[in-house]
C-alpha positions, 0 to 999 in steps of 0.5 A: 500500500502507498506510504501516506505521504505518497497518497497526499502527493497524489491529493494535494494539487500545485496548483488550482487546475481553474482560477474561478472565484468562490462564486463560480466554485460554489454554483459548480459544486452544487451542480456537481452534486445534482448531477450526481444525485439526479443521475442516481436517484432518478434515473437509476444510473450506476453510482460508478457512472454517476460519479464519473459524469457529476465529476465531470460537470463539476470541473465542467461548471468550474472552467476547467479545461476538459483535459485537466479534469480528466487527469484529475479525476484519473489521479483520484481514482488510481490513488483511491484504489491503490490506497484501499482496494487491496484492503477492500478484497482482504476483506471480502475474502475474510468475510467469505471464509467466515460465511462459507465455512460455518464459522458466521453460524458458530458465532451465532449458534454459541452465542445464543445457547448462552443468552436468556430471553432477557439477554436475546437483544444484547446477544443479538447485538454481540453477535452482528457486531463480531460478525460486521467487522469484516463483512460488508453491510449488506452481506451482514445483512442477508447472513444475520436477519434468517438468523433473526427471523428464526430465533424470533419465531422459535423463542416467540420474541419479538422481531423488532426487540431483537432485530434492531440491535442487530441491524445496529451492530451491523450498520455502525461497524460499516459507518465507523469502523475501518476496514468497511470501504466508507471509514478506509476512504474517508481515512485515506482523504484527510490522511488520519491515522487508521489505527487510532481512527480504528480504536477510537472508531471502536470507543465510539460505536460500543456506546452508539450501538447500545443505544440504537439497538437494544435500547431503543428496541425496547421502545420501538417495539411497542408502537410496531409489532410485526410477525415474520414473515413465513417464507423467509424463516430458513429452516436448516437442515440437521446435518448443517453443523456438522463440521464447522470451525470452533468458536474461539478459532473464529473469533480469533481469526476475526479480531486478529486484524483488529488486534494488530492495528490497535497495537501498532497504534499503542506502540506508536503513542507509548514508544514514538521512536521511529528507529525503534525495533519495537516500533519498527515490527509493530509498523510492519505487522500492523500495517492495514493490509498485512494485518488483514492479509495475515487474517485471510491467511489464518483464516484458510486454515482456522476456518476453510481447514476445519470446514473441511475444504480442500484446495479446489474449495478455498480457491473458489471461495476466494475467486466468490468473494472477489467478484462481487467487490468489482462494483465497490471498487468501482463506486469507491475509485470514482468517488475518489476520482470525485473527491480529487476533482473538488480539491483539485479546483480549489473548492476545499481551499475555498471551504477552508477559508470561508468557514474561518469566518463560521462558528461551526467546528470542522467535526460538525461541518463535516457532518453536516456535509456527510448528511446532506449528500447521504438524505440526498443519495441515498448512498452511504458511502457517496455521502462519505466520499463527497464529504472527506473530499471537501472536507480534507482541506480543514484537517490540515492544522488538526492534531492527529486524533481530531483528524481521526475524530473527523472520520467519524464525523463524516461516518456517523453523518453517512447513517443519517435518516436512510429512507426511500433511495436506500437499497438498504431501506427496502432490503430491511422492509422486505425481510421483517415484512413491514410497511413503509411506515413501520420501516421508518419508524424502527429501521430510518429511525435506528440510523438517525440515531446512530448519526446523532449518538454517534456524533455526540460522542465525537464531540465529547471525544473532541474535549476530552482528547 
């Protein structure tokens, strides 16, 4: 992966690739992002495409030669890939090994033989928190809620009570946690710390997790009560469990990377020797793709050995999980390519000296930002993108940990309010069988308050470190 230095090389242009003023920059962004928001939410064009064109009217609207745009957009999308592409497929196998292997469903079976119905929310929660932090969402998602389904049918509990922690724990490790492909590209654009975004992403998704998931079930169980829906509940078959990777080994081979992050970032802080060979090791071991590489490798003996697949079947379950990311790769490279077009035409210069005359912090800016283009899209990981873009200027004079702490920021403004132009919004009203009303009453409910706990807890973080 590209030394961090590199990566701002690649960002941070000479010079303005147009000299319009901040008038014409403004009308410009604004533009762009209709574009974009159009060309998505109308016309159902692919976020890929659509990045690409609203990239393009944006430099377009800024009077930029053509040419120039299209090496700026280029430059981004190469970075972009280059900076977390590897660290995206990593992950995809990781959570591929762990679903075709059993080892999602040890995870969960082991998890519930020890929870009373009391405990069912918080175990829920447990559950899709271990299980979201490899996965991507949606995967998460059609691997969790059959789980749901089934154990509120059998233990007659409510689906709305156990399901929302559930979707809680799934959605604030894709918003806030690296290695999901919002927080790495958000990393990558403000050029924070991944390790100590990673530990105090973790600090911040514990709390917003409890509060969006179990605590407001509580609540939100009482003005909807839905039964699930019979044709979805999946009914296994009794020779399912027979050979599947033990429980320790698989959250072990989960939490590896985890683990090795955290402690690069420990012994960044403790011994802050460069020249060090402690520090030196725990560089190299906890760097993102080697921590995560030394997790895949582990987990095709921990997971894929002890489910008894051979060579043949670890080589297919890796050639599975690469396919479907090609996609991802794509949205998240163009929004990169998006993100180099704004800095490149001096819109983030233009943020940066405008908003010294706001009294609004950078961490709420950024936020806000991340909100707007996340009502408007629909799309997590664009409002994400969009925001670090124009946001990335303002993180020049912050200290290490505020730039960490405008990651999340930007994350938790992602989750706000998902409704009608989510895919994840229907994906949800289809599996719990509910209305659209019900669906915005529990599911777009839970994801406003997981970006206003979620920033709440960024800013206190703010104060306090």
């Amino acid at each position: 992966m590209p030394h961090p230095d590199d990566a701002m090389a690649v960002t941070t242009a000479a010079e303005p690739i147009t000299s319009a003023g901040h008038g014409q920059l403004a009308v410009a962004v604004l533009a762009g992002i209709a574009v974009l928001v159009l060309l998505i939410t109308r016309w159902k064009l692919h976020a890929f495409l659509s990045l690409t064109l609203g990239s393009l009217v944006l430099g377009a609207a800024a009077g930029a030669p053509l040419d120039r745009v299209i090496d700026s957009f280029g430059a981004g999308l190469g970075s972009t890939v280059a900076g977390v592409g590897v660290l995206i497929a990593l992950g995809a196998i990781l959570g591929k090994l762990l679903a075709d292997s059993g080892g999602a469903d040890q995870i969960v079976d082991t998890v519930l033989a020890r929870a009373t119905p009391r405990r069912m929310p918080w175990a829920m929660l447990l559950i899709a928190s271990i299980i979201g932090l490899p996965l991507f969402f949606e995967v998460g998602i059609v691997l969790l809620i059959p789980v749901v389904l089934l154990v509120a049918k059998r233990g007659g509990h409510s689906l709305v009570r156990i399901g929302l922690p559930a979707l809680s724990g799934l959605s604030v490790m894709h918003g806030l946690v690296p290695p999901h492909p919002g927080p790495l590209v958000a990393i990558d654009a403000v050029d924070a710390d991944l390790g100590l975004t990673l530990a105090l992403g973790v600090l911040v998704a514990v709390p917003t997790a409890v509060v969006a998931g179990p605590v407001l079930g509580r609540y939100a169980a009482r003005w909807v009560d839905v039964t699930p829906p019979e044709g979805l509940v999946p009914e296994r078959p009794s020779d399912a469990l027979d050979r599947r990777p033990g429980f320790g080994a698989t959250v072990a081979t989960v939490l590896l990377p985890v683990v090795l992050m955290l402690a690069k970032a420990l012994v960044d802080i403790v011994v802050d020797d460069p020249d060090d060979t402690v520090q030196r090791v725990a560089d190299i071991v906890g760097d993102p793709m080697i921590a995560l590489l030394a997790a895949v490798l582990l987990g095709l003996f921990t997971l894929g050995g002890a489910a008894g697949l051979n060579r043949d079947g670890l080589a297919r379950t890796v050639e599975r999980a690469l396919g479907p990311i090609a996609g991802i790769l794509l949205i998240v490279g163009a929004g990169g390519g998006f993100k180099q077009v704004l800095i490149d035409a001096g819109v983030g210069d233009m943020i940066l000296e405008i908003s010294e005359d706001w009294n609004v912090s950078a961490l709420l800016l950024g936020w806000l930002i991340a909100v707007g283009i996340r009502l408007a899209t629909g799309s997590a990981t664009v409002a994400t993108i969009s925001a670090a873009g124009l946001v990335a200027p303002l993180a020049a004079d912050m200290s290490g940990t505020h730039v960490a702490l405008l990651v999340l920021a930007i994350g938790a403004g992602s989750l706000f309010l998902s409704h009608v132009n989510d895919a994840g919004f229907w994906l949800v009203k289809e599996y719990f069988g509910m209305t659209v009303g019900q669906t915005l009453r529990t599911w777009s409910l839970m994801e406003t308050v997981i970006s206003v706990t979620a920033l709440l807890w960024v800013l206190l973080l703010s104060l306090i470190i």
